[in-house]
C-alpha positions as CSV (number, residue, x, y, z in Angstrom):
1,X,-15.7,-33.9,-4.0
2,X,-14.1,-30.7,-3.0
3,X,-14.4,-31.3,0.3
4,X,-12.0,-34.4,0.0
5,X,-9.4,-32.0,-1.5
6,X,-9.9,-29.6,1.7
7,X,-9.6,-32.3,4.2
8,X,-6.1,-33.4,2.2
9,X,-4.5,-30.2,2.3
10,X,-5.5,-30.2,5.8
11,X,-4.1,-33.4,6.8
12,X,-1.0,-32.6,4.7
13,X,-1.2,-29.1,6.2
14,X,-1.1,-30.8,9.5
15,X,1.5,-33.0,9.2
16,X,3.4,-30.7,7.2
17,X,3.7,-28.1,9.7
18,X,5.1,-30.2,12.5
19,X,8.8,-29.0,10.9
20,X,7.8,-25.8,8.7
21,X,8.5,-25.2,5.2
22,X,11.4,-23.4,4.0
23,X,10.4,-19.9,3.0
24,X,8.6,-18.9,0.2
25,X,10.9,-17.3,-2.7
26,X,10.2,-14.0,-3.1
27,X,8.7,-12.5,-6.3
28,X,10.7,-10.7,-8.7
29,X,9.6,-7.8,-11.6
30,X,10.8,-8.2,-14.7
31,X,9.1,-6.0,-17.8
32,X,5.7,-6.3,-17.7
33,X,5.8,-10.1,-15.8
34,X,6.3,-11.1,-12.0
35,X,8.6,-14.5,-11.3
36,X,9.2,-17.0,-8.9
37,X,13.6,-15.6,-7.5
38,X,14.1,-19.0,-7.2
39,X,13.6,-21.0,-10.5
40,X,12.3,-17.8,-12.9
41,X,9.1,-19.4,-13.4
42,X,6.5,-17.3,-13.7
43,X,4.2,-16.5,-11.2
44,X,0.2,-15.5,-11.6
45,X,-1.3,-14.5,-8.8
46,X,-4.9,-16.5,-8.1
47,X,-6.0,-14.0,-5.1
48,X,-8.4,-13.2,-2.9
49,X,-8.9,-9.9,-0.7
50,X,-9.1,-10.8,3.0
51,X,-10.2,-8.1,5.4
52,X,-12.9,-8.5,7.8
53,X,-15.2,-5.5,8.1
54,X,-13.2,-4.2,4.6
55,X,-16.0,-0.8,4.6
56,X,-14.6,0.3,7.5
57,X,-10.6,0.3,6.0
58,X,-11.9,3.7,3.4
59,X,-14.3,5.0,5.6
60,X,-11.7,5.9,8.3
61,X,-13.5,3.8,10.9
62,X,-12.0,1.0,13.1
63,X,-10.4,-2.0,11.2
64,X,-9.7,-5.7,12.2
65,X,-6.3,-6.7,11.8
66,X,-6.4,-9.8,9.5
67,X,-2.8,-11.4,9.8
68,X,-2.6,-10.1,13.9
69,X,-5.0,-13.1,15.0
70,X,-3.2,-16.9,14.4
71,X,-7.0,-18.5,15.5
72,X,-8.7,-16.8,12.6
73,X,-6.5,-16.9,10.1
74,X,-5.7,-20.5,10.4
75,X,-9.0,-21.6,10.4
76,X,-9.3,-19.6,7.2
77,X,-6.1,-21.3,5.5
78,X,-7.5,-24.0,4.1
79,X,-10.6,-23.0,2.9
80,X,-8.2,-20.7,0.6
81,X,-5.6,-23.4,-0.3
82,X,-8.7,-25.1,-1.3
83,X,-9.5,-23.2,-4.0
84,X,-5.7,-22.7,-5.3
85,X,-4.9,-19.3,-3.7
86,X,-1.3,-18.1,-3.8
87,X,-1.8,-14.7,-2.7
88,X,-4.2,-12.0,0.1
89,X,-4.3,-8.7,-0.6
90,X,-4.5,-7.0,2.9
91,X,-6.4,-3.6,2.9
92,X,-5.0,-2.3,6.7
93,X,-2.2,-3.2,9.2
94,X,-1.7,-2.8,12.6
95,X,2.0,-2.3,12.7
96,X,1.9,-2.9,16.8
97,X,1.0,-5.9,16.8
98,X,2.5,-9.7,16.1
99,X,2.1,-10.8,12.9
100,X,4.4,-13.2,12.7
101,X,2.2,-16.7,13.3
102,X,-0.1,-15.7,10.6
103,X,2.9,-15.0,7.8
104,X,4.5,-18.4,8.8
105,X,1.0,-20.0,8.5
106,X,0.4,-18.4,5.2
107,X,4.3,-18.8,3.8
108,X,3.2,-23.0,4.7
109,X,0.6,-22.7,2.7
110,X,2.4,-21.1,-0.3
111,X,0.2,-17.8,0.3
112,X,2.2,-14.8,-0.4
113,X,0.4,-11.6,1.1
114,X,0.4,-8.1,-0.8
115,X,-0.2,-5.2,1.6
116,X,-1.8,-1.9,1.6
117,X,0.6,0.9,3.4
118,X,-2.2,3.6,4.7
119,X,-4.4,2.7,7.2
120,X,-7.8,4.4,7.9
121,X,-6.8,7.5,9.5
122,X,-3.3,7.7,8.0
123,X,-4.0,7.2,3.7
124,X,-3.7,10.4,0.8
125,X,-6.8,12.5,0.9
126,X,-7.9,12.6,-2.7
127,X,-9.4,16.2,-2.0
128,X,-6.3,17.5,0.1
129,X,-3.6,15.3,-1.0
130,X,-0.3,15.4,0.9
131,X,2.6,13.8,1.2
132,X,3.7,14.3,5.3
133,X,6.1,13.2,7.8
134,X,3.3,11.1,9.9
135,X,2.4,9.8,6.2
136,X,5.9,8.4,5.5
137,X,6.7,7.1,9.0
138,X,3.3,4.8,8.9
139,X,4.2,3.5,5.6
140,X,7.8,2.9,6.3
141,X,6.5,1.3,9.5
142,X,5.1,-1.4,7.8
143,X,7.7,-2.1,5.1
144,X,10.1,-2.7,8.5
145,X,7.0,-4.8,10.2
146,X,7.2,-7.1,7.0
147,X,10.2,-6.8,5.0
148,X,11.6,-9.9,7.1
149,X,8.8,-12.4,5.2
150,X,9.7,-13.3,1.7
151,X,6.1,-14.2,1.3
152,X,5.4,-10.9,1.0
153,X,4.8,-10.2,-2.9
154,X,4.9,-6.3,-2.5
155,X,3.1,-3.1,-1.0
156,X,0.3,-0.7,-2.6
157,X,1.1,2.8,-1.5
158,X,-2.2,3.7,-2.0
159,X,-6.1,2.2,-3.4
160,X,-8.5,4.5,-5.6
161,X,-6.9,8.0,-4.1
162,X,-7.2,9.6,-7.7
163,X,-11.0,7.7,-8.9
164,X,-11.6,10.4,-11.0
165,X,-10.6,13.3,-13.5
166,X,-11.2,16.1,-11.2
167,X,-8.8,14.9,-8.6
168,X,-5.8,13.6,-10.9
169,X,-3.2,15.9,-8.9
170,X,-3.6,13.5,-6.0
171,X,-1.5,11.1,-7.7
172,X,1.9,13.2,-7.9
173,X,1.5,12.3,-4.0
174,X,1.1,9.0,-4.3
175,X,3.9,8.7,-6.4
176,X,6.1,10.3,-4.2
177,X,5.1,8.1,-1.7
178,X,6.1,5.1,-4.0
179,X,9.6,6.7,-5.1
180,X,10.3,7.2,-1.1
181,X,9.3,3.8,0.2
182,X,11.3,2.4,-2.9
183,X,14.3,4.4,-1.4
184,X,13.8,3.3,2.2
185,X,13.8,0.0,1.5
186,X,17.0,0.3,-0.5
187,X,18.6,2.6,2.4
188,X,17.8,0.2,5.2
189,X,19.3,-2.7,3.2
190,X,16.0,-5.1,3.1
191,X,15.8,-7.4,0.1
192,X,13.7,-5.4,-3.4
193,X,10.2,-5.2,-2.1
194,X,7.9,-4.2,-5.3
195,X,6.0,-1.5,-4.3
196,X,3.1,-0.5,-6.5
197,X,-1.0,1.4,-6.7
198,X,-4.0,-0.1,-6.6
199,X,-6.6,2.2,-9.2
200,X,-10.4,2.0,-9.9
201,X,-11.6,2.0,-13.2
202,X,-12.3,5.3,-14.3
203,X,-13.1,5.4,-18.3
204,X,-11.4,9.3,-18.2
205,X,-8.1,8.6,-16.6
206,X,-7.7,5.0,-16.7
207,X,-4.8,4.6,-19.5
208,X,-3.2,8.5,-18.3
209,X,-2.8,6.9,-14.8
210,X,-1.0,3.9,-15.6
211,X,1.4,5.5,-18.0
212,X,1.6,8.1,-14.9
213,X,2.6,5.7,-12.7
214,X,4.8,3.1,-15.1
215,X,6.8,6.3,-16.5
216,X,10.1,7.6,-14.9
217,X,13.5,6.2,-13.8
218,X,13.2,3.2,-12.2
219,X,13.3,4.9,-8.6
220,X,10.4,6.5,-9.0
221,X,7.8,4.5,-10.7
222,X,5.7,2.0,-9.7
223,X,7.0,-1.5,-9.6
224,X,3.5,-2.8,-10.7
225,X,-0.2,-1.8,-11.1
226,X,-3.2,-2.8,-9.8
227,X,-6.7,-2.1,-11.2
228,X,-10.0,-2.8,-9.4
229,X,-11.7,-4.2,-12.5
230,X,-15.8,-4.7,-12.4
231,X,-16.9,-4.9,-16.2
232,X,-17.5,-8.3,-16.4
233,X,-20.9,-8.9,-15.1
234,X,-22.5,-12.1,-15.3
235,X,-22.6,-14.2,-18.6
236,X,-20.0,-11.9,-21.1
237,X,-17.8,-12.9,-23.0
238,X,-13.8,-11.6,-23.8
239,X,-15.1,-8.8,-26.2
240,X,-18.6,-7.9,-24.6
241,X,-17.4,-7.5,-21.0
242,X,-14.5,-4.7,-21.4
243,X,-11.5,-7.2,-21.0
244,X,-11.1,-7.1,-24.8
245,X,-10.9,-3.3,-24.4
246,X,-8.8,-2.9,-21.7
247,X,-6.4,-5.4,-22.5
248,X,-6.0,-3.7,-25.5
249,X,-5.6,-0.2,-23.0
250,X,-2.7,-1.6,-21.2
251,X,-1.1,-3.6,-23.9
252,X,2.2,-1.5,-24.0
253,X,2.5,-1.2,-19.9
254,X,6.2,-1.9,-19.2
255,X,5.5,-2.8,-15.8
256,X,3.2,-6.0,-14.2
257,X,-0.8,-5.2,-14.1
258,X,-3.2,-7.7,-12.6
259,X,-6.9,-7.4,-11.4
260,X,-6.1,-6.1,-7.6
261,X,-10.1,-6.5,-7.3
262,X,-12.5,-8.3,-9.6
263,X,-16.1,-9.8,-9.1
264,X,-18.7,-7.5,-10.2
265,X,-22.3,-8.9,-8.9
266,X,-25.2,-8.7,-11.5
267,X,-27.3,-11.1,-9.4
268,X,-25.7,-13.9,-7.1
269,X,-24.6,-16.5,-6.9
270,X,-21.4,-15.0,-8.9
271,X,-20.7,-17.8,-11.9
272,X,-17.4,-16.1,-12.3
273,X,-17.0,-16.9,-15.8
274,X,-14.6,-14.1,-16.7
275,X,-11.9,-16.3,-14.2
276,X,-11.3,-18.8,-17.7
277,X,-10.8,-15.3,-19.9
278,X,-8.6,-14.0,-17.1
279,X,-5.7,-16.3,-17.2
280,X,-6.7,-17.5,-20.7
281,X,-4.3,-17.0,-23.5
282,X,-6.2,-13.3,-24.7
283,X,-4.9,-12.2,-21.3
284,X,-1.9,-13.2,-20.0
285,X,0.4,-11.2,-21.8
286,X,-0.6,-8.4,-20.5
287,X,-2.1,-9.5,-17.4
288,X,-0.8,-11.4,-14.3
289,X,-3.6,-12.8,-12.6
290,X,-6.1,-11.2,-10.3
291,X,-8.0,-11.2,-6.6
292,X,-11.3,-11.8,-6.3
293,X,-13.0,-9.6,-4.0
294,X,-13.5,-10.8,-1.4
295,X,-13.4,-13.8,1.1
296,X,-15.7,-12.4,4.2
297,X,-19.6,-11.9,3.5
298,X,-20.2,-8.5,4.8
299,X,-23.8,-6.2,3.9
300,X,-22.5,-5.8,0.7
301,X,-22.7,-9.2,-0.4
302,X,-19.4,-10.1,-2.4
303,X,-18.5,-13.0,0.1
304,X,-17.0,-16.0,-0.6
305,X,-17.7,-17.4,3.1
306,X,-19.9,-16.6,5.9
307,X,-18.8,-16.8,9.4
308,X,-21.3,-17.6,12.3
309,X,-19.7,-18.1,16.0
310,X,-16.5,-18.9,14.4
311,X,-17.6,-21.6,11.9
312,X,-17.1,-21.0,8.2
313,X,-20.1,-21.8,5.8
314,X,-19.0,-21.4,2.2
315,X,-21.4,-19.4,0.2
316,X,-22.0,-20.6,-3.4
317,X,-20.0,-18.2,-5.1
318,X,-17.0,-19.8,-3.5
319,X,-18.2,-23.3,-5.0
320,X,-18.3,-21.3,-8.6
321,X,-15.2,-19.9,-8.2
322,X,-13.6,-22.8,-6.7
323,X,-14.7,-25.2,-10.1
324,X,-13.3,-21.5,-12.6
325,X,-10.1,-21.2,-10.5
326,X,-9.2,-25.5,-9.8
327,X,-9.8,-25.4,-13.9
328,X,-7.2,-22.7,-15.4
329,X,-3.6,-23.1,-16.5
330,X,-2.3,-20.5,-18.4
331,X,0.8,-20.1,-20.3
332,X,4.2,-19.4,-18.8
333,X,7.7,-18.5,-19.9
334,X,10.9,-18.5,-17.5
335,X,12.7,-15.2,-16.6
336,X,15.7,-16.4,-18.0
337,X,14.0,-16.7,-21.9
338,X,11.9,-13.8,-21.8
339,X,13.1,-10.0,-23.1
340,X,10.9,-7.2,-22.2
341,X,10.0,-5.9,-25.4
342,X,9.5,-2.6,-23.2
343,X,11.2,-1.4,-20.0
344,X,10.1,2.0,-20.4
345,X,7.8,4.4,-21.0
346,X,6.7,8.1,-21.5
347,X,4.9,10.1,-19.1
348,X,1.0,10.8,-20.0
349,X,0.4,14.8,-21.5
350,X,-1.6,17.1,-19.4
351,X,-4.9,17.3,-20.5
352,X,-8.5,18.1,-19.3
353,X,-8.7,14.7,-18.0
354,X,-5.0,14.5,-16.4
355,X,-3.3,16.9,-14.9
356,X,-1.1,15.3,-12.6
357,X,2.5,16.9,-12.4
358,X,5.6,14.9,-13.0
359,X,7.3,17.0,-10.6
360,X,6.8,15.2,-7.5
361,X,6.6,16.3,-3.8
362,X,9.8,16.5,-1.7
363,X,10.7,13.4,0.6
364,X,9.6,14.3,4.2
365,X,12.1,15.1,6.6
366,X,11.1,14.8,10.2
367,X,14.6,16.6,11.4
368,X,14.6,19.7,8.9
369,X,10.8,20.6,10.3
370,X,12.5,20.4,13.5
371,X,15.1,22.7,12.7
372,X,12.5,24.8,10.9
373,X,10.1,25.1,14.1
374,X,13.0,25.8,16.6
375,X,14.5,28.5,14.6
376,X,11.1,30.7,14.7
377,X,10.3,33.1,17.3
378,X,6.4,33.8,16.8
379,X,4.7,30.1,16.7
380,X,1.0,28.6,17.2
381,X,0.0,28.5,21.3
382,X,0.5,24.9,22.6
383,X,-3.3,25.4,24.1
384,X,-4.6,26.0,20.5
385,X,-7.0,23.0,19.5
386,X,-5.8,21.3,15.7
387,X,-10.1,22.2,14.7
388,X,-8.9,26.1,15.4
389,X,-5.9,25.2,13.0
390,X,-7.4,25.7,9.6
391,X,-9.1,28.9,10.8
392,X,-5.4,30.8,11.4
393,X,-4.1,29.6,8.0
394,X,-7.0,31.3,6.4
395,X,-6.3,34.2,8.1
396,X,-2.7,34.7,7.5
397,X,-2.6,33.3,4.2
398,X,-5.9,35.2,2.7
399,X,-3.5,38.2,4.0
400,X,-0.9,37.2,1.9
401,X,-0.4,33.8,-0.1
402,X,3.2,34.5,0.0
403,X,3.3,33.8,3.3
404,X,2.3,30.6,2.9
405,X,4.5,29.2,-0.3
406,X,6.7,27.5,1.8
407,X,3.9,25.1,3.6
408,X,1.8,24.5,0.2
409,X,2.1,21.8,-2.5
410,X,0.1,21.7,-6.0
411,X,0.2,18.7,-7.3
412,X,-1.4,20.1,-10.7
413,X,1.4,23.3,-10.9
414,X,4.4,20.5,-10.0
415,X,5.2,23.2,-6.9
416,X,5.9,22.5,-3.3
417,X,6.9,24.2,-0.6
418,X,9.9,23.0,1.0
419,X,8.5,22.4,4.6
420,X,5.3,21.4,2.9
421,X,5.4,18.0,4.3
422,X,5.7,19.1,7.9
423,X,3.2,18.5,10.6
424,X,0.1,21.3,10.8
425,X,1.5,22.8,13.7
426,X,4.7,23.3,12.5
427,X,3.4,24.5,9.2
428,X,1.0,27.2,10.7
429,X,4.1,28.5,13.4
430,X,5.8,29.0,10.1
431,X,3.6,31.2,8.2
432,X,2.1,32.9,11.8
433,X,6.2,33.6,12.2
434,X,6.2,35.2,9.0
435,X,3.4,37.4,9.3
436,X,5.6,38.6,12.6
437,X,8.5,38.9,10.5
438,X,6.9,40.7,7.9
439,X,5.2,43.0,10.2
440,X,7.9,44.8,12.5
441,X,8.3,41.9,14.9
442,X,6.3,43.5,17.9
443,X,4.6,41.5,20.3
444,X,1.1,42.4,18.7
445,X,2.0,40.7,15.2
446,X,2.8,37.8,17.4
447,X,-1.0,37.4,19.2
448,X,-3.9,36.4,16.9
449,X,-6.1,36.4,19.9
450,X,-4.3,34.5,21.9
451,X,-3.1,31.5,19.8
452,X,0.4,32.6,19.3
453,X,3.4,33.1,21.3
454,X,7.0,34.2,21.2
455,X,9.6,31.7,21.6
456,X,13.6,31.9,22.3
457,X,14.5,31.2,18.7
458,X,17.6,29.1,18.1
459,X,19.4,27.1,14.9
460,X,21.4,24.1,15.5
461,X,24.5,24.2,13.6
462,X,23.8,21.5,11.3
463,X,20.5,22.8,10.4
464,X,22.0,26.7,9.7
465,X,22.9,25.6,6.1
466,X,20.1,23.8,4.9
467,X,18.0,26.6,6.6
468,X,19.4,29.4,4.9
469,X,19.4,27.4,1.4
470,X,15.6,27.1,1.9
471,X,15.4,30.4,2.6
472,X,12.7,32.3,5.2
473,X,10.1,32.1,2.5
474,X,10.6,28.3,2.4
475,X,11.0,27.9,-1.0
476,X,14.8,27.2,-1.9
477,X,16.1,23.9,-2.4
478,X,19.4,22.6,-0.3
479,X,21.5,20.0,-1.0
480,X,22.1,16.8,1.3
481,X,18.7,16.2,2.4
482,X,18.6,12.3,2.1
483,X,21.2,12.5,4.8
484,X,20.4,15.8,6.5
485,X,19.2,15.3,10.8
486,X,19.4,18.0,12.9
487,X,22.5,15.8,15.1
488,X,24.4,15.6,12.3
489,X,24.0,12.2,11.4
490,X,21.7,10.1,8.6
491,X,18.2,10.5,10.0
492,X,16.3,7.2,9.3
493,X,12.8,8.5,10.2
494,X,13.0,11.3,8.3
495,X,14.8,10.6,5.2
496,X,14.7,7.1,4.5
497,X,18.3,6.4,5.1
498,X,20.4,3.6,7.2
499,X,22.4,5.5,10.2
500,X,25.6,6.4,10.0
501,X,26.7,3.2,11.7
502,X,24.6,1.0,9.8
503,X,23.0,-0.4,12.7
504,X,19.1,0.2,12.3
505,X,19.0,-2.3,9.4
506,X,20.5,-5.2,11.5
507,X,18.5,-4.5,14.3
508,X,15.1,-4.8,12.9
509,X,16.0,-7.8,10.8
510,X,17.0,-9.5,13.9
511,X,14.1,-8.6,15.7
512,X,11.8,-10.1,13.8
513,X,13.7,-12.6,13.1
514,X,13.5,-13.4,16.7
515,X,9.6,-13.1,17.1
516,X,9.7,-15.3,13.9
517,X,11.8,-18.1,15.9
518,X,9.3,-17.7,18.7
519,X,6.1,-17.7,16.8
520,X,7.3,-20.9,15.5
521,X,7.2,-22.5,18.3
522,X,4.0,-21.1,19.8
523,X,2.5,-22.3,16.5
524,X,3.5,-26.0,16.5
525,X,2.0,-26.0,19.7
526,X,-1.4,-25.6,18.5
527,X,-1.0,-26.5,14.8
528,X,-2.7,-29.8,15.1
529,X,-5.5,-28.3,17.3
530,X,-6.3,-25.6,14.8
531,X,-6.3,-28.3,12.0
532,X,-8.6,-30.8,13.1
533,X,-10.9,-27.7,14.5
534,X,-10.9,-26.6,10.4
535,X,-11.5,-30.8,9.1
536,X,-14.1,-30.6,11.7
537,X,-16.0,-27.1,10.5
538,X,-15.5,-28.3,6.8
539,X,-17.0,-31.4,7.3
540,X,-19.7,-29.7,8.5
541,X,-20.1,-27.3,5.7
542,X,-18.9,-29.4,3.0
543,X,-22.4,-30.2,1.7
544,X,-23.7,-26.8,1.9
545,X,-21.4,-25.2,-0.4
546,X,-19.4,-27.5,-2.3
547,X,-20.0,-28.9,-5.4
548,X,-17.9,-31.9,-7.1
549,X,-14.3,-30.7,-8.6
């Protein structure tokens, strides 16, 4: 039964993880095809989505940390080892917290985790997409909170942000956000993280956007694609369901695509038949595996478990899936045989269903908006609330647009202003300091009420160059950005790049290597605790949910 296959990986779990296993190899991209660095075999990924209370992560509420908490994730282990799991897709992280204990739990297990970069309050707003300084330092926050595990497969730097035809121009921001995290990894000197995008399946953009996000030099595209895939429903078959269809779709892709969600619900319990099509020989050549959404029952019902005071009670789509998933064994071919018949590809025509730019949006730069903001002498009253904010830009800018080019960004026109990734406080001192500049500079074009003040003006001198290439409208270009800070050294928050002594790459790798050396220890500790607590709940669900494997 498959309950004597749990309580063997947990047994071998626990005696495993008295001395831990060697870290996972990392996965490499090559053509359309992820493989194991080690040995070039290639890897599917057999995935589920783990993320308690996941409606909260797109809602912009509260979210529970998944890999921050050792107790829950390690009673969770096995359950997933049980039914051949390799890799979690992760939906929000908490980048202050520890989540060291968890990685080493899930590298024993041979669970590699791929990781959203946004968080609730910090993502791309499909219906005011930017690309910002506070965006780029949360997302680089977690590639240096993770970059240290190999058993992380990758990152998404964003889920469903364009979902449909009318928003398409969102995605020139998500791509920048790819091409920049790319670029920070490579500056800090961390091992080649894939970063990639998670998309829904819209009928009107779906083959646009991947060619959207697969096209370009190889520093700017995506190093996979995901797509949230719900057309099988049910009984269906290869050709009735879609997958026929949209294999065919993403045939030519030159860069991995997998199911980054899958498990429509007609009626429950889920049968998940399409699992044998999925990693079935009509498939895998263009597809590398998929994760079933999701392990936690929540009110919407796609649960693989149910948890009650602790104790997990599989449900019986997770007996289903488990006999589907224990079954497959598709084809494989080693890195070292296999030529990419393409590496790449053409970008996607505008069109009444896409209209995403391939110009893409400027990389933030924390120190050149602080040049920017010190150098006016009219700027927004510290006392002015942010909900007051959008009321002043409508003012100045309904004035005059120009006075606002160089704080805009169109992702449909491929035009951005060059301080358009500042803050919103910087961005409306700008255009309130160019109303007072185009306006005689008295101390009335400097009021609005009482929301702006004057300010002693002053320019560093390294920012007097790159300041007067941008010019006052803010819409020149100047060289040396990826380097440019406002002390005249490599900025690493706000460009991306190492220091000028090298030193912030070494630093964070030893730190977490050092929490990783204590977490290891903390974790033996309690290892056999946890384990026998998770023989002891399966026991007593085995004969709920299980079925013979």
């Amino acid at each position: 039964m498959l309950f004597n296959k749990i309580t063997a990986l947990s047994l071998g779990s626990l005696i495993a993880n008295k001395v831990f296993a060697a870290d996972l190899p990392a996965i490499d991209v090559k053509g359309n095809k992820f493989f194991f660095s080690n040995n070039g075999s290639q890897f599917y990924m057999k995935g589920i989505a783990y993320q308690e209370d996941s409606a909260n992560v797109t809602s912009g509420e509260s979210f529970n940390d998944p890999l921050a908490d050792y107790s829950t994730c390690s009673r969770d282990i096995p359950y997933m080892q049980a039914v051949d799991t390799n890799t979690i897709r992760v939906y929000a992280l908490n980048t202050s917290l520890d989540h060291t204990q968890c990685m080493q739990a899930l590298n024993d297990a041979g669970i590699y985790v791929i990781a959203d970069l946004s968080q609730p309050s910090e993502s791309i707003n499909r219906d005011s997409p930017s690309w910002t300084v506070e965006l780029y330092e949360r997302y680089t926050s977690v590639v240096d909170e993770f970059h240290n595990y190999t058993n992380i497969l990758g990152f998404f730097a964003g889920n469903e942000v364009t979902n449909n035809k009318s928003n398409t121009d969102a995605s020139a921001f998500v791509k920048a956000a790819i091409r920049d995290t790319k670029q920070y990894i490579k500056d800090k000197g961390y091992r080649d993280i894939p970063v990639g995008y998670s998309t829904n399946d819209d009928e009107d953009t779906r083959v646009a956007m991947a060619d959207y996000f697969a096209c370009g030099d190889d520093d700017v595209k995506a190093d996979f694609y995901g797509i949230n895939m719900y057309e099988w429903c049910g009984s269906s078959t290869f050709q009735a369901s879609g997958y026929a269809d949209r294999t065919k779709d993403f045939g030519n892709l030159s860069i991995p695509a997998f199911f980054s969600e899958y498990g429509c619900i007609e009626s429950r319990p889920r049968k998940f038949e399409e699992v044998a099509a999925l990693y079935g020989k009509n498939m895998t050549d263009v597809w590398s595996g998929g994760i079933v959404y999701m392990y936690f029952e929540e009110a919407n019902n796609y649960g693989l478990v149910s948890i009650q005071n602790d104790k997990v009670s599989t449900l019986s789509d997770y007996s289903y899936y488990s006999v589907e998933i224990n079954k497959v064994s598709p084809t494989s071919t080693n890195s070292a045989s296999y030529s990419p018949s393409s590496t790449s590809l053409s970008c996607p025509a505008t069109n009444s269903n896409w209209k995403a730019a391939t110009s893409l949006p400027p990389t933030p730069n924390s120190a050149l908006c602080d040049c920017m903001s010190q150098s006016l002498s009219c700027v927004v009253a510290d006392d002015v609330s942010d909900d007051d904010y959008g009321d002043l830009f409508g003012i100045v800018c309904g004035m005059s647009s120009d006075l606002c080019d160089g704080i805009t960004a169109n992702g449909t026109a491929g035009s951005y202003g060059s301080y358009s990734f500042c803050n919103d406080k910087d961005k409306l001192s700008f255009v309130l300091n160019n109303y007072y500049q185009n306006n005689g500079k008295s101390k009335s074009d400097c009021d609005f009420s009482g929301s702006a003040t004057l300010q002693s003006a002053s320019t560093a001198s390294a920012c007097t160059s790159v300041l007067s290439q941008i010019g006052s409208a803010g819409t020149g270009s100047a060289s040396g950005l990826s380097t440019f800070s406002n002390s005249g050294s490599s900025s690493a928050s706000g460009s991306g790049s190492k220091s000028a002594s090298g030193s912030s790459s070494s630093s964070s790798s030893s730190g977490s290597s050092d929490k990783k050396s204590a977490a290891v220890s903390n974790t033996q500790n309690s290892l056999g605790k946890v384990f026998m607590t998770a023989l002891i709940a399966i026991g007593a669900t085995a004969g709920v949910g299980f079925v013979i494997a």
